[in-house]
C-alpha positions as CSV (number, residue, x, y, z in Angstrom):
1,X,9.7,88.7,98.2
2,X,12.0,88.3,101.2
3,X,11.0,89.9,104.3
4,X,13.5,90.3,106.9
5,X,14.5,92.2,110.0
6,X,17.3,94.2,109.0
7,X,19.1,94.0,105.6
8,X,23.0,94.3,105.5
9,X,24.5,95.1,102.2
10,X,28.1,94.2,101.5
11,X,29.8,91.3,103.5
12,X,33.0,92.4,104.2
13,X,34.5,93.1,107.6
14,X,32.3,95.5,108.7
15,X,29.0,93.9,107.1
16,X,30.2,90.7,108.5
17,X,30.9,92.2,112.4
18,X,27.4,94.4,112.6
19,X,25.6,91.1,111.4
20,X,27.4,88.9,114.4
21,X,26.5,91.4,116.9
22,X,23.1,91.3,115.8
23,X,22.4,88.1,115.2
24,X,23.7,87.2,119.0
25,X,21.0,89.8,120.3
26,X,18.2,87.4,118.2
27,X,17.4,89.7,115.3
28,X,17.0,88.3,111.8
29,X,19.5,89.3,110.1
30,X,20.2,88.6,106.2
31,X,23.5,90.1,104.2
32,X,23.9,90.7,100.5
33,X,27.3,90.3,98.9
34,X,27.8,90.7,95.4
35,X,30.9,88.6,94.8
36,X,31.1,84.9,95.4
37,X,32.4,84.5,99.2
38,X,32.8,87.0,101.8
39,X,35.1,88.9,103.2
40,X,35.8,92.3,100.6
41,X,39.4,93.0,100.6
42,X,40.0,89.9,103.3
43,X,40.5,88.0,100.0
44,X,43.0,85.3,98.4
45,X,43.1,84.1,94.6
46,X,44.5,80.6,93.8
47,X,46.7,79.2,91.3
48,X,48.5,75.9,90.6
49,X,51.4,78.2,91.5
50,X,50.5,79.0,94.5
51,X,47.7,81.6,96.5
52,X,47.6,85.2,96.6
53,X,46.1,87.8,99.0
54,X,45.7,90.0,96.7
55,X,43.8,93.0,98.8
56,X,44.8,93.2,102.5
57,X,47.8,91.6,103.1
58,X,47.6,91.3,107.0
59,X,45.5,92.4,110.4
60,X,46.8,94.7,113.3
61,X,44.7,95.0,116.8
62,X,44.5,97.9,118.9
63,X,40.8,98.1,120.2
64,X,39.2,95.7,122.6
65,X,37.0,94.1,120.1
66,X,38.9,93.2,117.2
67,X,41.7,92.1,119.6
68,X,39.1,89.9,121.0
69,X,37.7,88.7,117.6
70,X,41.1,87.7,116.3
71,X,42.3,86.1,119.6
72,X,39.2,83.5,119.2
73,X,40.5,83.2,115.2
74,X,43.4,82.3,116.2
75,X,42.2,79.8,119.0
76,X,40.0,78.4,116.2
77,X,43.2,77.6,114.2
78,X,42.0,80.4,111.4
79,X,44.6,82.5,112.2
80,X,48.4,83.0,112.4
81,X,51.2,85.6,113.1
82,X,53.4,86.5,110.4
83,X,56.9,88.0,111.0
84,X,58.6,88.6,107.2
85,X,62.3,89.9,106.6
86,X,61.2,93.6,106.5
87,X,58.6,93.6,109.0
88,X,58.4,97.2,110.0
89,X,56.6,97.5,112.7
90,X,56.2,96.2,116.5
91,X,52.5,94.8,116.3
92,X,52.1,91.8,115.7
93,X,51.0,91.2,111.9
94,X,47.9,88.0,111.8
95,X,47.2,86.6,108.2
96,X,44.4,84.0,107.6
97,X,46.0,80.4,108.5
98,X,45.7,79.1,104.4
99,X,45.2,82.9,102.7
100,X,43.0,86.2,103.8
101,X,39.8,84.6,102.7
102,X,39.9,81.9,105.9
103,X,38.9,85.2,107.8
104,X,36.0,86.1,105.8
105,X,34.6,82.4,105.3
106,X,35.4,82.4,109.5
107,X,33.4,85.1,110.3
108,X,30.7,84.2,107.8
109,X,29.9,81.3,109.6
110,X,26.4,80.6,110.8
111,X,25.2,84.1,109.0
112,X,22.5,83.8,106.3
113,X,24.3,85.9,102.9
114,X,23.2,85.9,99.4
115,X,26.4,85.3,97.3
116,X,26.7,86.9,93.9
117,X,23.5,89.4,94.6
118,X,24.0,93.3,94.3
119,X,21.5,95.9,95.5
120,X,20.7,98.3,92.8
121,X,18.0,100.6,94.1
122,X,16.4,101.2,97.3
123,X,12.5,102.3,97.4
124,X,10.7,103.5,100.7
125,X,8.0,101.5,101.4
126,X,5.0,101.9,104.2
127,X,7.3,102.2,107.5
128,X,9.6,99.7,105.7
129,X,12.3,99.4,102.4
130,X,12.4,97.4,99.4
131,X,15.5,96.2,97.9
132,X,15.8,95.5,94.4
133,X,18.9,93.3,93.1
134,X,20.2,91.8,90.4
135,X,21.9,88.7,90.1
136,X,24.5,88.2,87.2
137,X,23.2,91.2,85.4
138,X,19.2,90.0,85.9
139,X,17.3,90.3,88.0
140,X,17.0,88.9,91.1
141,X,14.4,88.6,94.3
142,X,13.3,91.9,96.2
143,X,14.3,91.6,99.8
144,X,11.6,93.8,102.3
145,X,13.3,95.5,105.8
146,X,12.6,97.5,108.6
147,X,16.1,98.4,108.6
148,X,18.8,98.6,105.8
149,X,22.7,99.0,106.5
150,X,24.8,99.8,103.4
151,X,28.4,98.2,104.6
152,X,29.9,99.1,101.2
153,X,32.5,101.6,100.1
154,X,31.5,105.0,100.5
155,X,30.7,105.6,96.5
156,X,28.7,103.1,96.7
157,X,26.5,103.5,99.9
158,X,25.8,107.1,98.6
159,X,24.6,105.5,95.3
160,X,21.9,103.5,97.4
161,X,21.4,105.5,100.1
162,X,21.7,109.5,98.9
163,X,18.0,109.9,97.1
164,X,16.5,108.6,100.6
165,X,18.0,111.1,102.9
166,X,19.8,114.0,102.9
167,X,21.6,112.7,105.8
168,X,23.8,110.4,104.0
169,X,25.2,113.6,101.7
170,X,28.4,113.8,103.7
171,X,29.0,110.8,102.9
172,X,30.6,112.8,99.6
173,X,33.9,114.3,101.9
174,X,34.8,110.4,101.9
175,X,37.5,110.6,99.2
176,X,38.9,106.6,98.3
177,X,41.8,105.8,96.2
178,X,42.2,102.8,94.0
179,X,44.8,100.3,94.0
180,X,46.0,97.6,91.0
181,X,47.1,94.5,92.2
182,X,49.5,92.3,90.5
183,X,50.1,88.7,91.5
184,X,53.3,87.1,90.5
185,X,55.1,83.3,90.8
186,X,58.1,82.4,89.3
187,X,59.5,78.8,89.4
188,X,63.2,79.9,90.9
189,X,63.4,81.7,94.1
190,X,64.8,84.9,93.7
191,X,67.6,85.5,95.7
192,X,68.5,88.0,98.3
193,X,64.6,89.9,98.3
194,X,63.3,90.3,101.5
195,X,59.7,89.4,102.0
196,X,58.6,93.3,102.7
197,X,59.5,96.1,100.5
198,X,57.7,99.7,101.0
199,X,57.9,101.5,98.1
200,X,58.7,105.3,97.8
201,X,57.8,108.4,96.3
202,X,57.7,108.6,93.2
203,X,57.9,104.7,92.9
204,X,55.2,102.8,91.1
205,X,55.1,100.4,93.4
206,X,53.4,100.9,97.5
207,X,54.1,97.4,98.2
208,X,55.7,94.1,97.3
209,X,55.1,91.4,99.5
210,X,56.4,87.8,99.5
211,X,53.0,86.1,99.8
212,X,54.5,82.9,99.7
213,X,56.1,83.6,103.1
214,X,53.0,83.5,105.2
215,X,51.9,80.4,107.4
216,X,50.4,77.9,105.1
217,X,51.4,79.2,101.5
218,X,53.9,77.7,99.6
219,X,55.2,78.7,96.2
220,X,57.6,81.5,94.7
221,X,54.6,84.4,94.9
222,X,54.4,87.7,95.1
223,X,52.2,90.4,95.6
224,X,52.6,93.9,94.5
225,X,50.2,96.8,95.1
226,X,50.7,100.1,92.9
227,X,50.7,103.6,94.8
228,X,47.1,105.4,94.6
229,X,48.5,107.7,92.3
230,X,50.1,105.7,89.8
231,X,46.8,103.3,89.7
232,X,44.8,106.5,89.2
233,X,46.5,107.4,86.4
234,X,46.4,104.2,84.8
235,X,42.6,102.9,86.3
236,X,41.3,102.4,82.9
237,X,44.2,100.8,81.4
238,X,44.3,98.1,79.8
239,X,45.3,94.4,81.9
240,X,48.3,93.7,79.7
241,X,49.9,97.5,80.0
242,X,49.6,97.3,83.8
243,X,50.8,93.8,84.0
244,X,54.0,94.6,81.9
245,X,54.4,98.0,83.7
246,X,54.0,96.6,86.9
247,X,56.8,93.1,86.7
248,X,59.1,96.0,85.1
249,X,58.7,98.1,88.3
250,X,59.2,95.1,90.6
251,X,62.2,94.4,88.7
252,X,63.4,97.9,89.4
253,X,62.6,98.9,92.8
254,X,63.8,95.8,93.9
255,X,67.2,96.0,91.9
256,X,66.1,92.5,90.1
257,X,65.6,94.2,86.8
258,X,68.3,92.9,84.6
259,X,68.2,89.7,86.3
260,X,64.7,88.5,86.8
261,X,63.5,85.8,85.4
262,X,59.8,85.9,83.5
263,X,57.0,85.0,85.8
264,X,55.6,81.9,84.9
265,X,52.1,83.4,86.2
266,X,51.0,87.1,86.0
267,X,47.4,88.3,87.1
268,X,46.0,91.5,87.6
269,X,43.4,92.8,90.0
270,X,41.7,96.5,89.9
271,X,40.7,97.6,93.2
272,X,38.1,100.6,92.4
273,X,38.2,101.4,96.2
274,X,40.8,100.3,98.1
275,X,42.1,102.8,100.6
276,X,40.4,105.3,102.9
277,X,42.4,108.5,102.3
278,X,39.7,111.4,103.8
279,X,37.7,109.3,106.6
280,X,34.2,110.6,107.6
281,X,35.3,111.0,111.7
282,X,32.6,109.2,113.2
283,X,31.8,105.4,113.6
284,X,28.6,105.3,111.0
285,X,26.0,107.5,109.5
286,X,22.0,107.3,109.6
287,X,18.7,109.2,109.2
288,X,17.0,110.7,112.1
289,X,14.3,107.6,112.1
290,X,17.1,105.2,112.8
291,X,16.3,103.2,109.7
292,X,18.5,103.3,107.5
293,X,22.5,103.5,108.0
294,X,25.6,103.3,106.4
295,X,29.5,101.7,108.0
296,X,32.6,100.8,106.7
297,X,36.3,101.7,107.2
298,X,35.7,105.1,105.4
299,X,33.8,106.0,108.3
300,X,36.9,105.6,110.7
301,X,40.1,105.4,108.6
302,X,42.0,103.9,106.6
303,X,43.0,100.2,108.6
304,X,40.8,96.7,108.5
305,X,40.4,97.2,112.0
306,X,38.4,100.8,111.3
307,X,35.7,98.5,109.3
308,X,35.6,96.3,112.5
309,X,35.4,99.6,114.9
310,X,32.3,100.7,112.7
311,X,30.4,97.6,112.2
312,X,30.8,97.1,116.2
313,X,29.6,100.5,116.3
314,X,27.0,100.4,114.6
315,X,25.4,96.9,115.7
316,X,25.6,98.3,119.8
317,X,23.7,101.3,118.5
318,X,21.0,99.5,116.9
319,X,21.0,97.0,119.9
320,X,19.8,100.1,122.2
321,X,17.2,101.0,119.9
């Protein structure tokens, strides 16, 4: 058994913010993350054609703290601005300097995380919690806490943390849509594409982005990310079907389609919960004792920076405790 101050599940950008607020303070902190590296949706996929961010595709800063977390990134060299043909807006847009996943592995730095470890059930113990996880489907050590902070999507914290207090049963008005990601390269550049295209209703496609435009990428890539309504309909599809329905979009929204050439690389990625469509309203939620708590961008809204905002949040509450 692992005994710890708090626990933090879920290292993504809120997991990751909370646990470097509170491990400055001197609290033992320790993070589980069930995928191999942190970050969540800060994430980039690589190829021999070339890397893909294939979940957010940039940053934008508005509040005091994440605009003084990404000025250090970028004074670190871990981050860069990136201005595409079709950049629609006036705030600056920050990518990680060699993909999305330089910012997760950045702020990771120095924390104690379990890689490749997911919570499944949380049991009350004495005045304290025990975690049970499992490891590539066995399972794995029990971690003991006085405090235990779900970071996690919203269906998933209320999978953890519902049967332990009714508190965390609004967590239910969080509704989160899915997204399919498709990552293309093709060996030609294709001509006359600008690196941004927004899709419309009732397109397929939300997003197609010239990854291979960014600071430190190279290659003929693309990214595309399908509308939440098209990748609801089509969440348990099979890969092929939403590969092949998803180049034939690009090829159409983007006027390409009787001339584009066949990708010489085609992966796709399902994200189960990838934007925040109905946001709680408030920073983070927690039981009366002040033991148990759940953040995440769900709790704010629906930008990376909201994740940031709660994990902040969260860690200055706890601090005051």
């Amino acid at each position: 058994m692992i005994e710890t101050d708090i626990l933090v599940i879920g290292a993504g950008l809120a997991g990751l913010t909370l646990a470097r607020e509170l491990s400055a303070k001197g609290t033992k902190v320790l993070l589980l993350e069930k995928s191999r590296s942190p970050g969540g949706r800060l994430s980039t996929r690589r190829s021999e054609f070339g890397s893909f961010d294939h979940g957010a595709q940039y940053l934008t800063n508005r509040t005091p703290g994440f605009t003084k977390t990404l000025n250090r990134l970028a004074e670190t060299g871990d981050l860069a601005q990136w201005n595409p043909q079709g950049k629609d807006s006036d705030h600056p847009w920050w990518v990680g300097k060699q993909g999305m996943s330089t910012l997760g592995k950045a702020l990771a730095r120095d924390l104690d995380i379990s890689f490749e470890t997911r919570a499944t059930r949380i049991e009350k113990q004495g005045q304290r919690f025990l975690v049970h996880t499992e490891i590539r489907s066995e399972a794995g050590p029990k971690y003991l806490a006085s405090r235990v902070i779900a970071a996690i999507p919203a269906p998933q914290a209320i999978d953890l943390l519902g049967p332990l207090d009714p508190a965390f049963q609004q967590i239910r008005n969080v509704e989160m849509a899915p997204c399919w990601s498709a990552m293309l390269a093709f060996d030609t550049p294709l001509e006359g594409l600008p690196d941004l295209i927004r899709g419309q209703d009732p397109d397929t496609l939300a997003l197609v982005a010239r990854n291979g435009s960014k600071p430190g990428r190279s290659g003929e890539t693309f990214i595309l990310h399908a509308t939440p309504q098209w990748s609801r309909a089509h969440i348990e599809s099979e890969r092929n079907a939403v590969k092949s329905a998803m180049v034939d979009a690009f090829g159409t929204q983007t006027g390409q389609k009787d001339r584009l050439p066949a990708p010489v690389h085609c992966e796709v990625h399902r994200w189960l919960y990838a934007l925040v469509e109905q946001a709680l309203d408030q920073a983070f939620v927690g039981n009366p004792e002040n033991t148990l708590f759940a953040c995440g961008d769900w709790c704010i809204g629906g930008r990376a920076e909201a994740a940031h905002q709660s994990g902040e949040a969260l860690a200055r509450h706890i601090i005051t405790l």
